[in-house]
C-alpha positions in Angstrom: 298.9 300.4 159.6 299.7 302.2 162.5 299.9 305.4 160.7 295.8 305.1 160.2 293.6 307.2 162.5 290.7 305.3 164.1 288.6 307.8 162.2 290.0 306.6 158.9 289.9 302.6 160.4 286.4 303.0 161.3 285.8 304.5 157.4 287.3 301.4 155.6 285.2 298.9 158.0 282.3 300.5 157.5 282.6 301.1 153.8 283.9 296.8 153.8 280.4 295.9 155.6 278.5 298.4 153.4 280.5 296.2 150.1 279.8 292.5 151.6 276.6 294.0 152.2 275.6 294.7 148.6 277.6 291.9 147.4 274.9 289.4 149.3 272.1 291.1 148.5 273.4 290.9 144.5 273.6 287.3 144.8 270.0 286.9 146.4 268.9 288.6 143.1 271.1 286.3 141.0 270.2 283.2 142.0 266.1 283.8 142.6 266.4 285.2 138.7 268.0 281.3 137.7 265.6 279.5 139.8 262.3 280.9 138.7 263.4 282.2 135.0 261.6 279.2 133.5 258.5 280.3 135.3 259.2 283.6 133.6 259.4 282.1 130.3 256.2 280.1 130.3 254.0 282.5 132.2 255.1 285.9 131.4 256.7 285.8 128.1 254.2 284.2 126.1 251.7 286.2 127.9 249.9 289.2 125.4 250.5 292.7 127.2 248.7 294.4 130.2 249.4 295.9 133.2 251.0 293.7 135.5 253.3 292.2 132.4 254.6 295.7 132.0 254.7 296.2 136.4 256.7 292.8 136.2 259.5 293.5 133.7 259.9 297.3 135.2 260.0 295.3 139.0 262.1 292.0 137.3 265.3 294.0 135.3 265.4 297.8 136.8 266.7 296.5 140.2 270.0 295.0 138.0 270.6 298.2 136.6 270.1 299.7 140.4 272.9 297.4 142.0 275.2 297.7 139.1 275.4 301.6 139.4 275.9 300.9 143.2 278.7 298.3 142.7 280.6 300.8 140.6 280.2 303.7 142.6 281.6 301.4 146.1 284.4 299.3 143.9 285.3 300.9 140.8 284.7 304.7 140.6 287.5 307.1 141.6 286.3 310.7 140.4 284.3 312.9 143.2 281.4 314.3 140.4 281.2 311.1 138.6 280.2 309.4 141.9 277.7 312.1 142.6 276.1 312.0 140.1 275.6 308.1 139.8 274.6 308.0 143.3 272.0 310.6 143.1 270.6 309.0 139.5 270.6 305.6 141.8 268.7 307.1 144.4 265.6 308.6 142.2 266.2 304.5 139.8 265.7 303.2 143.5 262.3 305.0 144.2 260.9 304.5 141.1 261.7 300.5 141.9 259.6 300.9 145.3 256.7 302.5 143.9 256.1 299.9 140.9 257.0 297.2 143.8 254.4 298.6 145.8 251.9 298.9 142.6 252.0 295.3 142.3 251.2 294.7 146.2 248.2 297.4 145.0 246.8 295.6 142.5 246.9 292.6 143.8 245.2 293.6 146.9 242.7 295.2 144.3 242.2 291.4 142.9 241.3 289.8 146.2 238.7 292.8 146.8 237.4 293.2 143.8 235.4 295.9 141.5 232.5 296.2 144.0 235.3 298.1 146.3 236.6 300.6 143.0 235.6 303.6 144.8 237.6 302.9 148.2 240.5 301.7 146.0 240.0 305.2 143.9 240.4 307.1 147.4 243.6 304.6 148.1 245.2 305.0 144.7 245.1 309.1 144.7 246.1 308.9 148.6 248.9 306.7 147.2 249.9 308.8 144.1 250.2 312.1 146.7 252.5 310.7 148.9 254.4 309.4 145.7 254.8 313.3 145.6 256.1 313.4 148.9 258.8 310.7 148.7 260.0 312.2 145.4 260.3 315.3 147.6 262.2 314.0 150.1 264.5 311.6 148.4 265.3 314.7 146.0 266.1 317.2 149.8 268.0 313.9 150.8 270.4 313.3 147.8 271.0 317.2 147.4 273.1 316.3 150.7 275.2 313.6 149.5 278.6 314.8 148.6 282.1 312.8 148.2 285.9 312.8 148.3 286.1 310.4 146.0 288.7 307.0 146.9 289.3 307.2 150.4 293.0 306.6 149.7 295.5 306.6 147.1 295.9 303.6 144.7 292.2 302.2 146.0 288.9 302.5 143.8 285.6 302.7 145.1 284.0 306.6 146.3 283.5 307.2 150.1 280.0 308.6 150.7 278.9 311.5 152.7 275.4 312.1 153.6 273.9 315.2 155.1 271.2 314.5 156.6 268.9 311.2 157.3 265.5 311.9 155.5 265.4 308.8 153.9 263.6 307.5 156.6 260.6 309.8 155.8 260.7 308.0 152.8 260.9 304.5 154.4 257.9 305.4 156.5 255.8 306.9 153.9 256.6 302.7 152.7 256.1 301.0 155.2 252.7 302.6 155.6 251.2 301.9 152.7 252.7 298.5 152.9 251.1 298.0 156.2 247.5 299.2 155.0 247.6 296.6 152.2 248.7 293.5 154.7 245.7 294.5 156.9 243.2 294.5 154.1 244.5 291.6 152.7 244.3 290.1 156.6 240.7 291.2 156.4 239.4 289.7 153.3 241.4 286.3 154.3 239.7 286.2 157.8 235.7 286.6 156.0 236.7 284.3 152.8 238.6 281.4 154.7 234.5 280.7 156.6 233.4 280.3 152.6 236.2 279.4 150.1 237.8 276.9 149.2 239.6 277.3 146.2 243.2 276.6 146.1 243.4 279.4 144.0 242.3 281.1 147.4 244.6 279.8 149.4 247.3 280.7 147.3 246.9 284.3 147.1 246.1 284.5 150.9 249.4 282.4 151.8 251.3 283.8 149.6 249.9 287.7 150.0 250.1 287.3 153.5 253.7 285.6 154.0 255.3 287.8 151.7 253.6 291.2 152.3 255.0 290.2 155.9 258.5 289.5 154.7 258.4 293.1 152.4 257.4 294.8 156.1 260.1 293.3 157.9 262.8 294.0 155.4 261.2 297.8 155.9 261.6 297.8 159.4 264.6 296.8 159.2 265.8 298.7 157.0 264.3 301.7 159.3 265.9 301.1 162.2 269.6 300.9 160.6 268.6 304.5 159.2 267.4 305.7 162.0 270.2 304.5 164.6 273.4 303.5 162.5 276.2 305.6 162.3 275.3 307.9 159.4 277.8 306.8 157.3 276.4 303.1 156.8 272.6 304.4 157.6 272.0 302.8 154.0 273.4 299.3 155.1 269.9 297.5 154.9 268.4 299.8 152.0 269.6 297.4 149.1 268.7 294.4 150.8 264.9 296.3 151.2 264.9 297.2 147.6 266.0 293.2 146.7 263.5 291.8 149.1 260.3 294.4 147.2 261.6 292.8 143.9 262.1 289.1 144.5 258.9 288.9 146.3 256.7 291.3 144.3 257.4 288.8 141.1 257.4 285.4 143.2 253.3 287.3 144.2 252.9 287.1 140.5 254.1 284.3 139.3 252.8 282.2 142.0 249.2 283.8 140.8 249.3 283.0 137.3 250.8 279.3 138.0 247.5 279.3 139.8 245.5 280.4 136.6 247.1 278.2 134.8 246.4 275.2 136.6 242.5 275.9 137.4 241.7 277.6 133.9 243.8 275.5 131.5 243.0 277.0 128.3 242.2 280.5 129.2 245.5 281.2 131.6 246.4 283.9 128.3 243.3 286.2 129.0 243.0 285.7 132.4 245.0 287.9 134.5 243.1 289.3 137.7 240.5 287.4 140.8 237.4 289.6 141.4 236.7 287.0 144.9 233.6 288.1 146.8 231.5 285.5 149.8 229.0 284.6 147.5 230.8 284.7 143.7 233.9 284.4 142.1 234.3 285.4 139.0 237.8 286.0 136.8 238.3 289.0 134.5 241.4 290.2 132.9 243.5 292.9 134.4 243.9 294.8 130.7 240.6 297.6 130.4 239.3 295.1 127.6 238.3 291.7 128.1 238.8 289.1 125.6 235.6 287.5 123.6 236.7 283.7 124.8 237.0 285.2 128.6 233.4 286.8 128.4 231.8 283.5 127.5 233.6 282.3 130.5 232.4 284.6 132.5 228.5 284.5 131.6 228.6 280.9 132.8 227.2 279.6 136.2 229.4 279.1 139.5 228.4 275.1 139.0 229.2 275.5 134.9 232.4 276.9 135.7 233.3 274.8 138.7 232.6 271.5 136.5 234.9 272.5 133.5 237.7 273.1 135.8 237.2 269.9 137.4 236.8 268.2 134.1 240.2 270.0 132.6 242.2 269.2 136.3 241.0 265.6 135.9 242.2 265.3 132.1 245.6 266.7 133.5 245.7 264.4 135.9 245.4 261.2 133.4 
């Protein structure tokens, strides 16, 4: 031991905090898949296909795939290239992950809105899509810097990282704004429908929109300040538990949204995806491009027609 340089001492701690690091954040993913895959199951599964089914099982099962690759490369791999060239696929997996994460926050801002806003949405979307551009463009300048030795010593496994440069953080920034756009619109449209609502359906995608839109921008922040002022060598400590927190949250935003449906539309939960939630009417349409015949019916009801066959179908529940 006392052969070991304090350069080479320092490497193995930080590459042992970067491990337990990844290792914690794997079993936050675990154990949130047990506890709501029955939720999965009932709502998402039987569901028919649309948007945010297809936004859900990209957001759900590509982060296993992510933290896989990133086990190997820090426990198992050995060769210099091999590591490379996992770490780099990892990196442009990872980004995708963000922006379908962040599609969902979209969308689901979108909902609480509603059509009458399409055009500022349109502008939002396309301002969205070009920094998309960027991030692509500055994840692929950052991972062209990422090199490695391979094992940082005989008869151990696992690659030793070298990065470059930082420019993740352009990255992480380009995120965090978007993120923080969405949480004050949301804010906005809470504040001038909590004078008129009083739906629990409401309440639901407030709380929940709010509360974990918050927890996705402090994992961000977070996860910016260890890139911006760690050592370079563990800059990336908090960027796994980021990408964990997007995905965990993103699909409890989901399913808590269509437990909601399913509760205060009994029989029409399958067709009904999407709030369109305005002061004076509420009205539910599908978040697919076609609407389903049984939904239109719905839909050309009265406020009071619809409000009374919810309370009738909560009341049979109840007995």
């Amino acid at each position: 031991m006392t052969g070991l340089s304090h350069a080479t001492l320092e490497g193995f701690i930080q590459l042992r905090v970067i491990k337990c690091t990844t290792v914690a954040a794997s079993t936050i993913l675990i154990w949130d898949y047990f506890i709501t895959l029955q939720h999965e199951v009932a709502l998402i599964w039987t569901s028919r296909w649309s948007a945010s089914k297809c936004l859900f099982m990209m957001n759900r099962y590509f982060i296993f795939t992510e933290l896989l690759m990133f086990i190997y490369v820090l426990m198992f791999a050995t060769k210099a290239h091999v590591c490379e060239s996992i770490f780099r696929t990892l990196g442009y997996l990872a980004t995708i992950g963000f922006v379908v994460s962040q599609l969902i926050l979209l969308l689901r801002t979108f909902a609480v809105w509603g059509r009458n806003s399409s055009k500022v949405f349109a502008c939002l979307l396309t301002a969205y899509l070009f920094m998309i551009a960027i991030v692509f463009w500055d994840i692929h300048r950052y991972l062209a810097g990422v090199k490695s030795l391979g094992v940082p010593a005989p008869g151990l496994t696992g690659c030793t990282l070298f990065f470059g440069t930082r420019l993740v953080w352009v990255s992480i920034v380009l995120f965090m704004t978007t993120e923080t756009v969405l949480v004050a619109l949301l804010t906005y449209k809470a504040v001038q429908h909590f004078r008129t609502g009083d739906s629990s359906l409401l309440m639901i995608i407030y709380h929940d929109g709010l509360l974990y839109f918050a927890c996705i921008l402090a994992s961000s922040i977070g996860s910016l300040i260890v890139a911006l002022v760690a050592p370079i060598a563990v800059h990336l400590l908090l960027l796994g538990v980021q990408r964990v927190f997007h995905s965990v949250l993103c699909n409890h935003i989901l399913l808590r949204i269509r437990m909601a449906h399913q509760v205060q539309v009994g029989d029409f939960r399958d067709s009904i995806h999407m709030m369109d939630i305005t002061p004076t009417r509420r009205t539910l349409y599908s978040d697919a491009d076609s609407v389903s015949t049984r939904f239109h019916q719905l839909e050309l009801k009265t406020p009071e027609v619809v409000r009374t066959k919810v309370r009738v179908v909560t009341e049979t529940r109840i007995d």
